[in-house]
C-alpha positions in Angstrom: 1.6 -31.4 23.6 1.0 -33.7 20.4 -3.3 -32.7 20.8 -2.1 -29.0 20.7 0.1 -29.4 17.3 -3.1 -30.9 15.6 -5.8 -28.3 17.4 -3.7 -25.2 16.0 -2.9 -27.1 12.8 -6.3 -27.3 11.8 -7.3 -24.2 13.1 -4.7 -22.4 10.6 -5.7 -24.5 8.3 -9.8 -23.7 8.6 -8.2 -19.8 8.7 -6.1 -20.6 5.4 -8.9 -21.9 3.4 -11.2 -19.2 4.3 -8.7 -16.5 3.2 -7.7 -18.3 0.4 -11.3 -18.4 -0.9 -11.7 -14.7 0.1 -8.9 -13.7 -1.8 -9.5 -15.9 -4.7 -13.0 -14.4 -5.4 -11.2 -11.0 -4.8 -8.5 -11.2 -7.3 -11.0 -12.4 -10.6 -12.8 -8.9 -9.8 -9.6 -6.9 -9.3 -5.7 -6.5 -9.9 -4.1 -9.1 -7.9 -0.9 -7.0 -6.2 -3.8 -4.3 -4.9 -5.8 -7.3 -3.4 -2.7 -8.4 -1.6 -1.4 -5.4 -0.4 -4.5 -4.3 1.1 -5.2 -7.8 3.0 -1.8 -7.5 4.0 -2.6 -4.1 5.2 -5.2 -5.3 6.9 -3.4 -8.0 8.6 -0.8 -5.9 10.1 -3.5 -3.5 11.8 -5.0 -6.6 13.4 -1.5 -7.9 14.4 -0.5 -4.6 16.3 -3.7 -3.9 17.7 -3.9 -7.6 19.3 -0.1 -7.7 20.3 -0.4 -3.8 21.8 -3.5 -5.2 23.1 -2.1 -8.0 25.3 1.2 -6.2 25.9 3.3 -9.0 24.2 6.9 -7.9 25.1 9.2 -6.3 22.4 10.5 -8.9 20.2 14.2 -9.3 19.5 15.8 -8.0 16.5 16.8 -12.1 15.5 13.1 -12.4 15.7 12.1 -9.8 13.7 14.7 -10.2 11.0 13.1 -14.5 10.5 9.8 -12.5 11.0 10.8 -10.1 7.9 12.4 -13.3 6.2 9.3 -15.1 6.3 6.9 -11.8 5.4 9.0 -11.7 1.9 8.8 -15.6 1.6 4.9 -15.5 2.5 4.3 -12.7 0.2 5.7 -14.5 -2.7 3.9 -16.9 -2.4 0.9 -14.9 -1.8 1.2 -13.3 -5.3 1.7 -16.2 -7.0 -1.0 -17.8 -5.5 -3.7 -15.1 -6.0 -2.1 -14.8 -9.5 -2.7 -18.6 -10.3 -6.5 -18.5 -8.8 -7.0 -15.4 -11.2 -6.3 -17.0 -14.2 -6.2 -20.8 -13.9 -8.7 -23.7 -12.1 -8.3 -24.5 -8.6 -8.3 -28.0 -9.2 -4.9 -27.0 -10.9 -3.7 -24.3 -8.5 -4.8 -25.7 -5.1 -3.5 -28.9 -4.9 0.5 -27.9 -6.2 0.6 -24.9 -3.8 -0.8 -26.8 -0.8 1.4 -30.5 -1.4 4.6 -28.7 -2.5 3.9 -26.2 0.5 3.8 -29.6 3.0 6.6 -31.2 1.9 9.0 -28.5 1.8 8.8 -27.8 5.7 8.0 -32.1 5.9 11.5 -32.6 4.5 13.8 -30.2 6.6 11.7 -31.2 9.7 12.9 -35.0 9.0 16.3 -33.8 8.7 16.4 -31.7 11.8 14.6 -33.3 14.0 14.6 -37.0 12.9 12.3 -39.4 11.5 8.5 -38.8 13.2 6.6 -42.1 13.9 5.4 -44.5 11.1 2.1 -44.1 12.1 2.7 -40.1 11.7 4.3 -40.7 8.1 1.2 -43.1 7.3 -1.0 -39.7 8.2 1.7 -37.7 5.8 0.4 -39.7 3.2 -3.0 -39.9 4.1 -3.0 -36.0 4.5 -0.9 -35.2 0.8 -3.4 -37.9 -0.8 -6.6 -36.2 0.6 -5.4 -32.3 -0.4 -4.8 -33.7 -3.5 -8.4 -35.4 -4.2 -10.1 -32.4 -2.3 -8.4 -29.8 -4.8 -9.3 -31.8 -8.2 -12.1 -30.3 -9.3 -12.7 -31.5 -12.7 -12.2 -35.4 -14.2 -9.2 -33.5 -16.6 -6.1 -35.5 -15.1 -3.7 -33.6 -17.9 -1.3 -31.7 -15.9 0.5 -29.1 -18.5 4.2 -28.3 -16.9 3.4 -24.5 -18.2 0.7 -24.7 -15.9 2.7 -25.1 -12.3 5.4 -22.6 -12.3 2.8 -20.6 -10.5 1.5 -23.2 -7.9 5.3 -24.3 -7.6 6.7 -20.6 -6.7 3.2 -20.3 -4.2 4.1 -23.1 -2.6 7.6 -22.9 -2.0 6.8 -19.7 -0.8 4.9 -21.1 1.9 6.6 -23.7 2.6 9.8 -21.4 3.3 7.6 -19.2 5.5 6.6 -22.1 7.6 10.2 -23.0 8.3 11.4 -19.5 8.6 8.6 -18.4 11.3 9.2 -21.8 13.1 12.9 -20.4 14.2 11.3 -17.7 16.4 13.1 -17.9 20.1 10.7 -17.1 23.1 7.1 -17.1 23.2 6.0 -13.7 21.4 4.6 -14.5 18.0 2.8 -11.2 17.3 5.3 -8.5 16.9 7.4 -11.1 14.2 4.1 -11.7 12.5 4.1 -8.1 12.5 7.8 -7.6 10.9 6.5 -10.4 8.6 3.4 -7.9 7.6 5.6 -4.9 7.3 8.2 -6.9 5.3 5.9 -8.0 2.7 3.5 -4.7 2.5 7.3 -3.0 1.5 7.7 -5.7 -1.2 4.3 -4.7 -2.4 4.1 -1.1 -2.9 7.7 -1.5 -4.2 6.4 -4.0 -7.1 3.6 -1.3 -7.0 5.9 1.4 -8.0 8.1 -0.6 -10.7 4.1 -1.4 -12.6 3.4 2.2 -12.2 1.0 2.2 -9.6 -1.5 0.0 -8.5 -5.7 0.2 -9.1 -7.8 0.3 -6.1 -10.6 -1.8 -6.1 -14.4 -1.0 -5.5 -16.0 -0.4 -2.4 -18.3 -3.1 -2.9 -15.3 -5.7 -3.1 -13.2 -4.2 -0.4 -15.4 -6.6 2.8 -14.4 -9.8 1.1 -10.6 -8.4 0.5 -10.8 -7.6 4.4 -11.8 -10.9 5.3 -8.8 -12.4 3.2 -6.6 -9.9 5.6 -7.9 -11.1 8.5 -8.1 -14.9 7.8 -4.6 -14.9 6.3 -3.4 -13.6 9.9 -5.5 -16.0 11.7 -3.5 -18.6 9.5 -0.2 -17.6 10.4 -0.7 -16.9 14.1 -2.3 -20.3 15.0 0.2 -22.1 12.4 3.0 -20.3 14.5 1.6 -21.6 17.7 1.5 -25.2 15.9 5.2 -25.0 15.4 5.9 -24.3 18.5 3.9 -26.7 20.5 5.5 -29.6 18.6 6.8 -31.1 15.3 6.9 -28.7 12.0 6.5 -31.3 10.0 3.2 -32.5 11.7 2.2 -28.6 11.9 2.8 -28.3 8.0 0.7 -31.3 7.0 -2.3 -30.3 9.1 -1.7 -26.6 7.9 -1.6 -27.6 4.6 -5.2 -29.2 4.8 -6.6 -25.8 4.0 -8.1 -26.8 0.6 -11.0 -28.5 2.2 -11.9 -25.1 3.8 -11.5 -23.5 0.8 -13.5 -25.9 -1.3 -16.3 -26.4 1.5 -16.9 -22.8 1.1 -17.5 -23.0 -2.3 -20.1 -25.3 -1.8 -22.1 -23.3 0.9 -21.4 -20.2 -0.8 -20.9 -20.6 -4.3 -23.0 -23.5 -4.7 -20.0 -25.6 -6.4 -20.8 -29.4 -6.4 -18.7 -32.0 -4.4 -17.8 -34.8 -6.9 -17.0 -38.1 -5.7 -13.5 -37.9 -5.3 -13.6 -34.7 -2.9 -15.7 -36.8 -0.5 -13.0 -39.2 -0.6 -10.2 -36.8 -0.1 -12.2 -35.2 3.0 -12.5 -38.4 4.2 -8.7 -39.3 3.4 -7.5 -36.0 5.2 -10.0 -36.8 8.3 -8.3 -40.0 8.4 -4.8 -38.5 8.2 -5.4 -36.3 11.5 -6.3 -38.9 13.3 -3.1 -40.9 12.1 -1.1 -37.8 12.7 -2.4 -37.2 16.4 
């Protein structure tokens, strides 16, 4: 049960760090609310059209109320997140979202269901450690307070969504991931309509703000499937490891150099798997 919490943890995590870097690239071309609610869009078509698809029973209305709890918690944070990549570094934005995301979900998993094994916490640290070497981007170790509100609200966001999605009774996951979508999209276009509308963006862009749709989804399905195979606090932490996705990428794609420390972190957060499972 323990080999399943880490596959599904890293495989949200690998679907994280891909959207993150879709969306990211998305929202320095374009308004960041009209990014969002289109990937969220895109998300929720997916959703339906896999949980119609495999005839996933009709949820109950608990579960789609902590599914709609957790869409308004994950959209938060997905503002402030696409926010904070549009106007600051990642090696600022990427490693406050991801460690305050962890712990938030870490700490109420400790205090519901007990202390995990040292061994586990010694992979916590290893895992926090390597997100945060794998996110620095630049030798600048000034960290301006102004600077984290952002990252801080993103993460919390997160990390709230994690804990709500994780009190899902049953096995459906789809249809709640659904009321998330739904839940969010609303928050959206009603933020939309308080700005006075919101800009659609090019044609040209609209493939990459797909594939931030689709990944995000991915994310949240196989992180929900992580909760409930085992510990949240393990399927946060390997969740969490999404910033070496979303830097590898940047190397492959955007041809952004790996400095020493990243290596290390990589290999920190390889380490802390292995610790963790």
């Amino acid at each position: 049960m323990e080999l399943s919490v880490v596959i599904f943890g890293l495989i949200s995590a690998a679907f994280w760090g891909a959207g993150d870097f879709s969306g990211g690239v998305a929202t320095k071309k374009h308004e960041v609310l009209s990014v969002a609610t289109i990937a969220q869009i895109i998300g929720l078509l997916i959703l339906s059209l896999v949980a119609l698809t495999l005839g996933e029973n009709t949820p109950s209305i608990e579960n789609i109320m902590w599914g709609a709890a957790a869409g308004i918690s994950g959209g938060i944070g997905i503002l402030a997140l696409y926010h904070a990549l549009s106007i600051e570094k990642m090696g600022v934005v990427a490693p406050v979202t991801a460690v305050s995301s962890a712990l938030v979900p870490v700490v109420f998993g400790m205090m519901s269901e007990g202390i995990p094994a040292s061994i586990q916490i010694l992979g916590f640290f290893f895992a926090l450690i390597g997100v945060w070497l794998i996110s620095r981007e630049d030798s600048d170790s000034a960290i301006h307070l102004s600077r984290l509100k952002l990252p801080l609200i993103a993460g919390f966001g997160f990390g709230f969504f994690m804990i709500l999605i994780d009190q899902l009774n049953g096995t459906g996951i789809l249809w709640p991931l659904v009321g998330a979508r739904v839940a969010s999209i609303s928050m959206f276009l009603l933020a939309g309509v308080y700005k006075g509308g919101m800009q659609m963006p090019e044609m040209k862009h609209l493939p990459l703000i797909i594939l931030a749709g689709i990944c995000d989804s991915g994310g949240n399905v196989f992180y929900t499937l992580a909760a409930q195979a085992g510990r949240i606090d393990i399927a946060a932490v390997l969740s969490s490891l999404y910033p070496a996705a979303t830097v590898l990428l940047a190397w492959i794609f955007l041809r952004e150099r790996l400095t020493y420390r990243q290596w290390i972190g990589i290999i920190s957060a390889m380490l802390a798997v292995v610790l963790i499972s």
